[in-house]
Every structure is written in structure tokens, then in C-alpha cells.
VMD Tcl script that builds the backbone (N, CA, C; Angstrom):
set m [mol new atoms 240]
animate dup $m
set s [atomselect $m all]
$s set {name element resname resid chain x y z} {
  {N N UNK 1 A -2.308 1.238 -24.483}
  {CA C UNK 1 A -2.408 2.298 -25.480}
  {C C UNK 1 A -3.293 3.414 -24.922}
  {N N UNK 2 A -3.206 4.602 -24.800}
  {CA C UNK 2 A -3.493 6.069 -24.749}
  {C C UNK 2 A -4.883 5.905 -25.623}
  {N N UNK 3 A -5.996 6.614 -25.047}
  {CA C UNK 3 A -7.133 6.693 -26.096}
  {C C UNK 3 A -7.031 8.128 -26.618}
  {N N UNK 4 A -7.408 7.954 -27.599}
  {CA C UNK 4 A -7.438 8.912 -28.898}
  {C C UNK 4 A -7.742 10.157 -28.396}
  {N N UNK 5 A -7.663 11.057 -28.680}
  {CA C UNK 5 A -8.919 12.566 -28.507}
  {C C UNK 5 A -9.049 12.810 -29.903}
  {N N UNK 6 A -10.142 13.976 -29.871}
  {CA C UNK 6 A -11.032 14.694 -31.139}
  {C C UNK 6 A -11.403 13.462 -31.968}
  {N N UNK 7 A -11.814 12.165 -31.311}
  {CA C UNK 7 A -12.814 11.050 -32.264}
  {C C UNK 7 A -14.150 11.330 -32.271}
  {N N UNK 8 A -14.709 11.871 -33.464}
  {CA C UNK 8 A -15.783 12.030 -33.183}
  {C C UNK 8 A -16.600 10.585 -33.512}
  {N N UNK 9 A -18.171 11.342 -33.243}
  {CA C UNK 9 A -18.966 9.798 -33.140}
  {C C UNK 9 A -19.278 8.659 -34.319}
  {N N UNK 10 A -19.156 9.784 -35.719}
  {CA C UNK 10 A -19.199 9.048 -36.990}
  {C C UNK 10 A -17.806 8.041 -36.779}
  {N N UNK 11 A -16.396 9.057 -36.926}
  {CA C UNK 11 A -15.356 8.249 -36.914}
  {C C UNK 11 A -14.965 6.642 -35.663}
  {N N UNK 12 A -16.174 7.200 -34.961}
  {CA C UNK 12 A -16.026 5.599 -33.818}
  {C C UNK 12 A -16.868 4.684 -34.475}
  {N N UNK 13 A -17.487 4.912 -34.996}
  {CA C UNK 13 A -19.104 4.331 -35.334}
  {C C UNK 13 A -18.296 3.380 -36.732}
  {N N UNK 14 A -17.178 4.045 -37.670}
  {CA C UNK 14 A -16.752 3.364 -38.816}
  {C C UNK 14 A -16.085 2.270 -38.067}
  {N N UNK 15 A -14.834 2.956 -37.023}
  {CA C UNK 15 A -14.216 2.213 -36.125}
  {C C UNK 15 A -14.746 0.595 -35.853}
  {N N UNK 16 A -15.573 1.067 -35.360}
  {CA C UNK 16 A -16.461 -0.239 -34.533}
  {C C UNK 16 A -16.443 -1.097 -35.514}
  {N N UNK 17 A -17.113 -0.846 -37.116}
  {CA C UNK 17 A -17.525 -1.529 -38.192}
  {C C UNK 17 A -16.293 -2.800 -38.293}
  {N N UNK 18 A -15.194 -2.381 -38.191}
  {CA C UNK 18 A -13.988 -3.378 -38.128}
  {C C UNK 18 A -14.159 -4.803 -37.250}
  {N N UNK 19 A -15.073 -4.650 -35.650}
  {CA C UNK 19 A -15.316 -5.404 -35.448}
  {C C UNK 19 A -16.757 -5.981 -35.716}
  {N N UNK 20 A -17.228 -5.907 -36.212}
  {CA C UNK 20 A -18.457 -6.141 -36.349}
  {C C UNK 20 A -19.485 -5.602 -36.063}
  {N N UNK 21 A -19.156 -4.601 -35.465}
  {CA C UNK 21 A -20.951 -3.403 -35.747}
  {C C UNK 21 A -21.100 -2.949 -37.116}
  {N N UNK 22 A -22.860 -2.564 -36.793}
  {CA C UNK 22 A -22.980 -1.713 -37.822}
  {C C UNK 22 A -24.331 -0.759 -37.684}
  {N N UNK 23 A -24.048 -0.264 -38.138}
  {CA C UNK 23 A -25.142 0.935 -37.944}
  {C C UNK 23 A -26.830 0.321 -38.334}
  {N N UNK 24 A -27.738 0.571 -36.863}
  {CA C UNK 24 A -28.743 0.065 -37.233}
  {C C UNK 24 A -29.907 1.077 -37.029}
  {N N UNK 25 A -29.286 1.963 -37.023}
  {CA C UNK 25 A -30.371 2.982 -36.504}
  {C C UNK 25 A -29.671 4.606 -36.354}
  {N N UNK 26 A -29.941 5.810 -36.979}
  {CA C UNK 26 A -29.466 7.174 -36.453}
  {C C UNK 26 A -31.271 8.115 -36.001}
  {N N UNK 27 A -31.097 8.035 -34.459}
  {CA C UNK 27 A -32.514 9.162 -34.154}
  {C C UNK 27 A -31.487 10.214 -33.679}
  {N N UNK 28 A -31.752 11.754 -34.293}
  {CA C UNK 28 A -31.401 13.102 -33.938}
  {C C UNK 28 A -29.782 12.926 -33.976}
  {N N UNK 29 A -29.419 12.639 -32.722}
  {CA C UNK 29 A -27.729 13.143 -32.555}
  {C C UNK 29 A -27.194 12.023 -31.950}
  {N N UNK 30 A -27.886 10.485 -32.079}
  {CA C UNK 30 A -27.366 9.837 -31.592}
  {C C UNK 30 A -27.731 8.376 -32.583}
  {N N UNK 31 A -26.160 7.735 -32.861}
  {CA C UNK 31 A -25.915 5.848 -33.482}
  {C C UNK 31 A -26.498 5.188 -32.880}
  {N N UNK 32 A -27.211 4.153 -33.327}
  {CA C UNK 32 A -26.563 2.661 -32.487}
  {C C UNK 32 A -26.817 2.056 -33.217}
  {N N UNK 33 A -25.671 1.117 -33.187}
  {CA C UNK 33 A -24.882 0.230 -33.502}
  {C C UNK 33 A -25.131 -1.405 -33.231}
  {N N UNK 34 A -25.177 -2.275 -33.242}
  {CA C UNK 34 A -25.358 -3.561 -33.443}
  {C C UNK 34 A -24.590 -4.806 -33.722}
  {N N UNK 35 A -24.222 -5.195 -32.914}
  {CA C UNK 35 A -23.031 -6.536 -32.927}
  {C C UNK 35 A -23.720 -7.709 -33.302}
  {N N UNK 36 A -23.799 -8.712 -33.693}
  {CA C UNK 36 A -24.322 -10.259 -33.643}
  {C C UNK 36 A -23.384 -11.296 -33.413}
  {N N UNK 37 A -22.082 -11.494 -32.864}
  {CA C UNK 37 A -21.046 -11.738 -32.698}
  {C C UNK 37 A -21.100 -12.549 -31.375}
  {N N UNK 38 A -21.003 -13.598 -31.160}
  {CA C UNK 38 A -21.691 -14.074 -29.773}
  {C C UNK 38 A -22.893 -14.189 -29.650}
  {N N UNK 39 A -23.720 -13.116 -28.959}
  {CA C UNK 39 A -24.922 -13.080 -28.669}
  {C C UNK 39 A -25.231 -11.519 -29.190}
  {N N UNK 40 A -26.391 -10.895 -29.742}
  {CA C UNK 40 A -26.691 -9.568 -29.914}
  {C C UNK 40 A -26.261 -8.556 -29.404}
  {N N UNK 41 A -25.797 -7.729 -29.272}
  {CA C UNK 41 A -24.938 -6.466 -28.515}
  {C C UNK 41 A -25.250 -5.075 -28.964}
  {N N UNK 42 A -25.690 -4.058 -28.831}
  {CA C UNK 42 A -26.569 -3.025 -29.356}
  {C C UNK 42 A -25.245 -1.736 -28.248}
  {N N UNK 43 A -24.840 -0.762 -29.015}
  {CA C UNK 43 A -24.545 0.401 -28.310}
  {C C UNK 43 A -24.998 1.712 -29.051}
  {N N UNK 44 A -25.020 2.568 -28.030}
  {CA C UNK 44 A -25.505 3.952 -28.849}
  {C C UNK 44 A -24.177 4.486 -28.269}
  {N N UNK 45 A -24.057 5.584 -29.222}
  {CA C UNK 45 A -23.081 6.323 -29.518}
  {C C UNK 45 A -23.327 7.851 -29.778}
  {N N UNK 46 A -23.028 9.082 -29.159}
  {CA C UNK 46 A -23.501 10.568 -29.705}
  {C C UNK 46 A -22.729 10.378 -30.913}
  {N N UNK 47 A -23.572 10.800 -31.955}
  {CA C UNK 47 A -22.533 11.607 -33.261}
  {C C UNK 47 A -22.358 12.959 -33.175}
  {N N UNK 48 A -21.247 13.449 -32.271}
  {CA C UNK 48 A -20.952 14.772 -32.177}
  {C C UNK 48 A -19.606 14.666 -32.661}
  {N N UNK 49 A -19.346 16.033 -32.678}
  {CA C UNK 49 A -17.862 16.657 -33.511}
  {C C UNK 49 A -16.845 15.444 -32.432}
  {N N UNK 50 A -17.125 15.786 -31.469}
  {CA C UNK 50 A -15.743 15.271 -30.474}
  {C C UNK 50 A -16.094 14.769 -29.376}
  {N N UNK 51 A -15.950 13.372 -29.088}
  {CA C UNK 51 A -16.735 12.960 -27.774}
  {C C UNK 51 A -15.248 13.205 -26.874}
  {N N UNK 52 A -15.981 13.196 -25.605}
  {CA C UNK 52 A -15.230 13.346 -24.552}
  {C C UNK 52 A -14.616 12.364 -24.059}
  {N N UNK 53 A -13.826 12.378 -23.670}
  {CA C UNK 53 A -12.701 11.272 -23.244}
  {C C UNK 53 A -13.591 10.035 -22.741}
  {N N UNK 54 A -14.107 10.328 -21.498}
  {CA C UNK 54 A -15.128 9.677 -20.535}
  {C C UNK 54 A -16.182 9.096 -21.381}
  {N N UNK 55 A -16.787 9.107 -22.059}
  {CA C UNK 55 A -17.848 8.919 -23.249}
  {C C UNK 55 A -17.009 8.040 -23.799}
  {N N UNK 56 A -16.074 7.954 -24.609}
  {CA C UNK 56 A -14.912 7.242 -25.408}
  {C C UNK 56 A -14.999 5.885 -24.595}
  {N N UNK 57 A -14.710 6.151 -23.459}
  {CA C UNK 57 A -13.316 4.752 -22.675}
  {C C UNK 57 A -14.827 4.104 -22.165}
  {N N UNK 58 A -15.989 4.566 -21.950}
  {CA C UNK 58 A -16.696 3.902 -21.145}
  {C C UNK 58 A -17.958 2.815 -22.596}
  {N N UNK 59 A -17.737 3.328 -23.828}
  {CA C UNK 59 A -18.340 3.200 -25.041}
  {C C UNK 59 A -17.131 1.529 -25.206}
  {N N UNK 60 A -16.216 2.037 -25.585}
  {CA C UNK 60 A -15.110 0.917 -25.295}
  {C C UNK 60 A -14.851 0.052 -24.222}
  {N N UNK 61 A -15.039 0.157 -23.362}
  {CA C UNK 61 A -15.045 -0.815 -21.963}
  {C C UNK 61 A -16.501 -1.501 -22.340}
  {N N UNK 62 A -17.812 -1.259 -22.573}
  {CA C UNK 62 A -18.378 -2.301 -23.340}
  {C C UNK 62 A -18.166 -2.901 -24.260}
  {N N UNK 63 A -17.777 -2.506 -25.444}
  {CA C UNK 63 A -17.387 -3.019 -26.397}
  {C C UNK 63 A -16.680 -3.933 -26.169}
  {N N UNK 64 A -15.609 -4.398 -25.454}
  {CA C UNK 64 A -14.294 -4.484 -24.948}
  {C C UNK 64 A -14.561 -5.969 -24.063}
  {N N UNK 65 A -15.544 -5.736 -23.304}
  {CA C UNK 65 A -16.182 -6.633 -22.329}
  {C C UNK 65 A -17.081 -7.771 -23.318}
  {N N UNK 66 A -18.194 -7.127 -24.296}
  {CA C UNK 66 A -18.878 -7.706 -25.083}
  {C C UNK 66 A -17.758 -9.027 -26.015}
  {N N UNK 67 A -16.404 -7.995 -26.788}
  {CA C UNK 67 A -16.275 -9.333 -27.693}
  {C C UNK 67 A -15.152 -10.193 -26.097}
  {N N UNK 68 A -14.965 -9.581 -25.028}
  {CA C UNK 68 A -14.340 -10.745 -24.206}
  {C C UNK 68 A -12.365 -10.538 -24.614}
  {N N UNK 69 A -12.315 -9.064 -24.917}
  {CA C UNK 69 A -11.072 -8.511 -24.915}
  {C C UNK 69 A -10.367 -7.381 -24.293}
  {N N UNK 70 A -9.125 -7.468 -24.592}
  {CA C UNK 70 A -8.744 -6.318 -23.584}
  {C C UNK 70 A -9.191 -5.006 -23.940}
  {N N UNK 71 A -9.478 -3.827 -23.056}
  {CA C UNK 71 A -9.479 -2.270 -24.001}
  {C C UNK 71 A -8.078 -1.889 -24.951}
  {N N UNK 72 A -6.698 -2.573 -24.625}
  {CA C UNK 72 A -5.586 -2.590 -25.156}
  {C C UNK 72 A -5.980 -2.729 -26.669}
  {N N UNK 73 A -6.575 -4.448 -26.877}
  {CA C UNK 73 A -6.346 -5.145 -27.903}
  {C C UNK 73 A -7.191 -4.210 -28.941}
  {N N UNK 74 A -8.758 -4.221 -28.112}
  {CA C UNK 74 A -9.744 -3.639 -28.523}
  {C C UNK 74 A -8.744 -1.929 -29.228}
  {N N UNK 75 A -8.425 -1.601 -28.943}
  {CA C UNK 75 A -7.795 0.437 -29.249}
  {C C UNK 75 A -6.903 -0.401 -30.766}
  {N N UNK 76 A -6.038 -1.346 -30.379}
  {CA C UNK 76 A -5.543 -1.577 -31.664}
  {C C UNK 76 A -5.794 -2.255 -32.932}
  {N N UNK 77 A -7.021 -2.911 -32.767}
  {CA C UNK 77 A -7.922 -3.092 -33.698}
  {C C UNK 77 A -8.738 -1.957 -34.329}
  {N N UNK 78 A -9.224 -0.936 -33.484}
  {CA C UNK 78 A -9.995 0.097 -34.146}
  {C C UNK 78 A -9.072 1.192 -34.380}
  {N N UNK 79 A -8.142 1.688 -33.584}
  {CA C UNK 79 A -7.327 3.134 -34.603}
  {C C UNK 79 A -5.704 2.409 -34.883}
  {N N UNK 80 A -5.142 1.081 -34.722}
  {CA C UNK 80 A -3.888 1.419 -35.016}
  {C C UNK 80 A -3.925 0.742 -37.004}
}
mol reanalyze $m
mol bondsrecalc $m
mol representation Tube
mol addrep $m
């Protein structure tokens, strides 16, 4: 699956919530987020209008790695 464009950081941040993050913290212009799913897992995230592609896939390739799934499976759990 193709990753998204114009996701911004709120709309990843709900995203995530599907698998089990959740918002544990907002300082200035930036999430993070919090897994307990396995073992503890913590990501920050910019909350800007529109993250950049690169920002996106590399936010997800942890995520992705953390629950021990594909970035595939992972994209269709959070936007399909």
C-alpha cells in the first residue's frame, strides 16, 4: 500500500490510537505517544499541518517493527 500524503500529526496520532497508542504527553509542536503492548514503546510525532513523506514511513517503520508487523499490514490497520 502507497503511504498517504497531507496526514497531518494529530490525524496520525488518532491513527495510531487504533493500535494501541495514546497520547501521553503534547510539549510545543510535538506528541508522544505510548504503546504498552509487548513491552513499553514511546514515539514522538510533529503535530504539524502535513508531515512529510520521510517523517511518515520512518514514524511507521517503528511502529511497524515495535508491534512485529508488516508496514503493509500496519497502513491497513491505520487508514484503510
Amino acid at each position: 500500500m502507497k503511504l498517504p500524503r497531507d496526514v497531518s500529526g494529530t490525524d496520525l496520532a488518532h491513527a495510531l490510537s487504533r493500535v494501541g497508542y495514546r497520547v501521553t504527553r503534547q510539549t510545543g509542536s510535538h506528541i508522544r505517544l505510548t504503546n504498552a503492548v509487548l513491552e513499553q514503546h514511546h514515539v514522538t510525532i510533529p503535530a504539524h499541518q502535513s508531515l512529510r513523506v520521510g517523517t511518515l514511513a520512518a514514524i511507521l517503520a517503528e511502529v511497524a517493527s515495535h508491534l512485529e508487523i508488516s508496514r503493509d499490514e500496519l497502513l491497513n490497520r491505520l487508514f484503510a
